[in-house]
VOGU-3710 file (C-alpha; in Angstrom, 3 decimals, decimal comma):
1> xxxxxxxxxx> 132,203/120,328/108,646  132,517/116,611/107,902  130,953/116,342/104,450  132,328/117,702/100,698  128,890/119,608/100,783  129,538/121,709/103,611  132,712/122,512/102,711  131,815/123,551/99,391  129,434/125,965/101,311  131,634/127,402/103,730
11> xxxxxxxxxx> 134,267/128,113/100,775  131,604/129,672/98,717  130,281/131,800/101,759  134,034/133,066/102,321  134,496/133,996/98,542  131,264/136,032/98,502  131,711/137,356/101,972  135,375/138,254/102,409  135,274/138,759/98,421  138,201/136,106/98,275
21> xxxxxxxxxx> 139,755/134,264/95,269  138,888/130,343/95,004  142,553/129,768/95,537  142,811/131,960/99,498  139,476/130,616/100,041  140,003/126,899/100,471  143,418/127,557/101,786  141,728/129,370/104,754  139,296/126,876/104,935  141,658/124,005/104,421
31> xxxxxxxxxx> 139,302/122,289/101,695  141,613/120,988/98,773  140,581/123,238/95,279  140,200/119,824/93,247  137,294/118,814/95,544  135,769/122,191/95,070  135,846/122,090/91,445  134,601/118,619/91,469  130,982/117,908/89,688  129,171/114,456/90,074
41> xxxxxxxxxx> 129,178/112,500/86,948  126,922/109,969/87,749  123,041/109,831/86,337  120,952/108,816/88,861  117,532/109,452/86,211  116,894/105,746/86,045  117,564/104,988/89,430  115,457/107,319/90,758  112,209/106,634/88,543  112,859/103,078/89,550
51> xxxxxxxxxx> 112,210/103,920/93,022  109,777/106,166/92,615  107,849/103,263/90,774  108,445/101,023/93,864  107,464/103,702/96,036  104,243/103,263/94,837  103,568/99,778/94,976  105,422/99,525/98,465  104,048/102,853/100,162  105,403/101,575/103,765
61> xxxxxxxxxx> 108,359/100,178/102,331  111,464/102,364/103,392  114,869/102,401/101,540  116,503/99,284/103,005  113,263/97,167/101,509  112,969/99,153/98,762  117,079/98,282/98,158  116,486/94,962/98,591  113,409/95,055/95,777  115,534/96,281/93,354
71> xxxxxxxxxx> 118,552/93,701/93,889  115,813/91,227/93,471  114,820/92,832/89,907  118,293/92,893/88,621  119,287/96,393/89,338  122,219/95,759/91,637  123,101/99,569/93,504  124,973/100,106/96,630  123,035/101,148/99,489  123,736/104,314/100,806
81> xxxxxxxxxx> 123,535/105,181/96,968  119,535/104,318/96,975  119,317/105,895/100,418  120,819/109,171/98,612  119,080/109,237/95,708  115,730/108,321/98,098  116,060/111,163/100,273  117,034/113,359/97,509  113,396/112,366/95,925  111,316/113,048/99,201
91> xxxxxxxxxx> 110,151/108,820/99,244  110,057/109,068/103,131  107,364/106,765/104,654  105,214/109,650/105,983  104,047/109,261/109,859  100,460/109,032/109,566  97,311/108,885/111,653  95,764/105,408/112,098  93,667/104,006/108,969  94,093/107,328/106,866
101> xxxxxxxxxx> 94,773/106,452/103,192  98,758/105,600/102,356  97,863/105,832/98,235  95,052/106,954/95,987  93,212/103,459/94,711  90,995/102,456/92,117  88,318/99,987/92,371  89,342/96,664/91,456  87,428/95,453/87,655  84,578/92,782/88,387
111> xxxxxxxxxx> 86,524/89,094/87,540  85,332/87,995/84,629  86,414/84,221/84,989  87,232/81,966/87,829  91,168/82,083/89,198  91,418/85,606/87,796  91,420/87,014/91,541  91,016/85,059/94,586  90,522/87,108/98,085  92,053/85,634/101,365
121> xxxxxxxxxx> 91,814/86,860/105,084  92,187/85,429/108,607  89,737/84,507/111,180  90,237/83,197/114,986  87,778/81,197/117,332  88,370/78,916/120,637  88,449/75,269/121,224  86,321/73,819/124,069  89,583/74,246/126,060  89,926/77,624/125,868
131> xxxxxxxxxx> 92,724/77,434/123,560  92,548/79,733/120,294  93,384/79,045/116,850  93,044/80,477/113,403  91,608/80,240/109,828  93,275/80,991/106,623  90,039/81,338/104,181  89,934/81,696/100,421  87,763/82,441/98,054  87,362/83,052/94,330
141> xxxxxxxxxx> 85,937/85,958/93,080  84,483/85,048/90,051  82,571/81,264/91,528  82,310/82,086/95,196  84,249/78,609/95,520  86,280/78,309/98,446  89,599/77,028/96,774  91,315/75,883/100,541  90,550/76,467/104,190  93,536/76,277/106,966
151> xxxxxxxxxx> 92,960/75,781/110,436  95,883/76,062/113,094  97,237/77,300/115,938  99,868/79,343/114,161  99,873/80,363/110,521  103,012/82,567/109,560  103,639/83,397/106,042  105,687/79,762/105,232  102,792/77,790/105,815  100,253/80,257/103,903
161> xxxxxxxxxx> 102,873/79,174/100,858  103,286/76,137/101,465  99,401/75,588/101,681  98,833/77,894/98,437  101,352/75,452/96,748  99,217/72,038/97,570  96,474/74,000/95,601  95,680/72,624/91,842  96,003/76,092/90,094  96,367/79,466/91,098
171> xxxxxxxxxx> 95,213/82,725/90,432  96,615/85,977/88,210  95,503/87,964/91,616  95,780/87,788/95,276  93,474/90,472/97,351  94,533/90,486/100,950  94,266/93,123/103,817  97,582/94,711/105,101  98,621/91,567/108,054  102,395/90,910/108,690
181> xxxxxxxxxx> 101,814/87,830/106,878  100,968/88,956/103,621  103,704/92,000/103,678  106,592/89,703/104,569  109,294/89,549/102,534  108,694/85,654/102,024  105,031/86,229/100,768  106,451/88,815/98,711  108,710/86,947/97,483  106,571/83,789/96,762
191> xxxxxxxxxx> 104,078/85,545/94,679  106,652/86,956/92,401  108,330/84,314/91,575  104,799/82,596/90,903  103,802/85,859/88,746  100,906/86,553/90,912  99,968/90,356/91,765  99,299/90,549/95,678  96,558/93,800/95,550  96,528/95,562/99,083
201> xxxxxxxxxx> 93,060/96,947/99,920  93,592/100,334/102,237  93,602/100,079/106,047  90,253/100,163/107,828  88,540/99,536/104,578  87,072/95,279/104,876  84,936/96,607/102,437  86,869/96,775/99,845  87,399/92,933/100,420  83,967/92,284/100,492
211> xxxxxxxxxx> 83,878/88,746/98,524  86,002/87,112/101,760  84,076/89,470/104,359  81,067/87,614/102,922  82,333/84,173/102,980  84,057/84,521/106,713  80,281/85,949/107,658  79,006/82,699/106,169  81,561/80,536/107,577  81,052/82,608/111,558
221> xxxxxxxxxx> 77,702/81,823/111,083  76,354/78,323/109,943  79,828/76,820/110,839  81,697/78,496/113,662  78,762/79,512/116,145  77,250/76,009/115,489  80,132/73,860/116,082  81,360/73,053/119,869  84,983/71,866/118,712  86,620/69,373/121,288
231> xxxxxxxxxx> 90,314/70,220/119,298  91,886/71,313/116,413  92,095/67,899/114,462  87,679/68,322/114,881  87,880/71,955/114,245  90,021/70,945/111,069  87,375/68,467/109,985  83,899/70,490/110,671  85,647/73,538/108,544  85,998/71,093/105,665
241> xxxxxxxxxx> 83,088/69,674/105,270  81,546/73,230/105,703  83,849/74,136/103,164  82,616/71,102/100,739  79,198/71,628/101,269  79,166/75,493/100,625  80,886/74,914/97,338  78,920/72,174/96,429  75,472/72,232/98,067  74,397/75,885/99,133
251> xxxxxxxxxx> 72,853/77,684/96,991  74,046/81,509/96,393  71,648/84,541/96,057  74,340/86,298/93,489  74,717/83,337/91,344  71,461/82,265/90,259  70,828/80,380/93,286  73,570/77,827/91,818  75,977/76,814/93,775  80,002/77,712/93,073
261> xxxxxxxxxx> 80,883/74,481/91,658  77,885/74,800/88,920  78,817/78,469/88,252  82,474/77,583/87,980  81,470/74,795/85,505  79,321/76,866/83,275  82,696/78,194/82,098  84,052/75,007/81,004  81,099/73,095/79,850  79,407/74,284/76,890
271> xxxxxxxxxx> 76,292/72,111/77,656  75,445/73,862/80,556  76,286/77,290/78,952  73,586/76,518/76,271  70,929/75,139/79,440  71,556/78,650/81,043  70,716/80,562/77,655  68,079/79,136/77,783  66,728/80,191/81,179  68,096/83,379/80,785
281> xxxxxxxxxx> 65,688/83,685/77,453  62,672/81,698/79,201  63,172/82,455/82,983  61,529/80,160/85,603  60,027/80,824/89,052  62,290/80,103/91,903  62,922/80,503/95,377  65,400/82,860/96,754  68,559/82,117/98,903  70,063/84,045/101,768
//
């Protein structure tokens, strides 16, 4: 019997068993009477709701993370206190089949203005070579625009940052899958420091990131089954000027058969809102996009 717990136990087992006094019973068990009589003062209320709040956002976090999220927010707690107080609340990370559903989601509002919520994902392809290399896409879900496209060899989470940072503005919302890129501690950390919320969709579920799933289906194929790319500095500049003319010249089906850029302006220039009343009132014939 190594901890104060099972002691208590075995003295109270003797007492009711042997019908012993306190006193003969933690002399025969050799358990001092002070540490019997002792009762925890310490509220752990707080600390535990905190967790259980974490819990929640970080479903596949376990204690040591989840310790490390609240030193981070300002609640400084030893350790093997949060591991305590985490067992005591049943926050295990559950073993669970492959793709089943870690926590109950709602669907994500519509965005009602662009850099509200962008959506982000990775895609591969080969060189001419042989060698591979992959794509860091973006795209707004409000416009359709494609804020930034990064081609390399490898993209860990410092250079996803560091290429989010070169951007001009960025959004309230980041939608991303569940890649070790986008659940390590550095991404996590980025985005809160940047006040940015980084929404998880569930595993197996693309569809619930279906503005990026659209754009990388665009992107595999007028750009990527097209192209023959001799390395990465022309893979680098193809993706680009995809990039420049699907936000500026290709037309989409869901906006009016505008393109992003003239959808993303309509917000900002009160001339072209007016010109869109307008056809909205007093709507002309038009062809229709894929």
């Amino acid at each position: 019997m190594r901890t104060a717990a099972a002691r208590r136990t075995a003295v109270h087992t003797a007492m009711t068993a042997a019908e012993l006094s306190e006193r003969r019973a933690c002399r025969f068990t050799g358990f001092a009477r002070s540490t019997q009589r002792y009762r925890a003062q310490r509220d752990d209320a707080a600390l535990r709701a905190q967790l259980e709040v974490l819990a929640l956002r970080k479903p596949r976090w376990g204690y040591r993370r989840l310790h490390w999220l609240l030193g981070r927010d300002g609640t400084h707690v030893n350790l093997k206190r949060v591991q305590r107080v985490y067992r005591a609340a049943e926050l295990h990370v559950r073993r669970r089949r492959r793709k089943a559903v870690s926590m109950m989601r709602v669907p994500a509002p519509a965005p009602t203005a662009p850099n509200e919520r962008w959506s982000m994902d990775f895609m591969s392809d080969t060189l001419g070579d042989g060698r591979c290399f992959r794509i860091f896409t973006t795209v707004d879900d409000c416009s359709r625009e494609s804020p930034g496209v990064l081609v390399g060899v490898s993209l860990d989470a410092e250079r996803l940052t560091s290429f989010l940072d070169d951007q001009d503005i960025l959004p309230n919302v980041l939608v991303c899958d569940n890649g070790p890129e986008f659940t390590s501690q550095h991404f996590d950390q980025w985005a809160h420091a940047r006040g940015i919320t980084l929404h998880f969709i569930r595993p197996g579920k693309p569809v619930e990131n279906c503005y990026i799933e659209s754009f990388n289906g665009r992107l595999r194929d007028e750009c990527l089954n097209e192209s023959w790319f001799v390395s990465l500095a022309d893979a680098q500049r193809t993706i680009e000027a995809w990039r420049q003319e699907y936000n500026n010249a290709r037309p989409h089906s869901s906006l009016a058969n505008r393109t992003p850029s003239e959808y993303a302006r309509t917000f900002t220039d009160p001339s072209i809102q007016r010109q869109l009343l307008t056809n909205e009132l007093h709507p002309q014939p038009h062809d229709r996009y894929e």
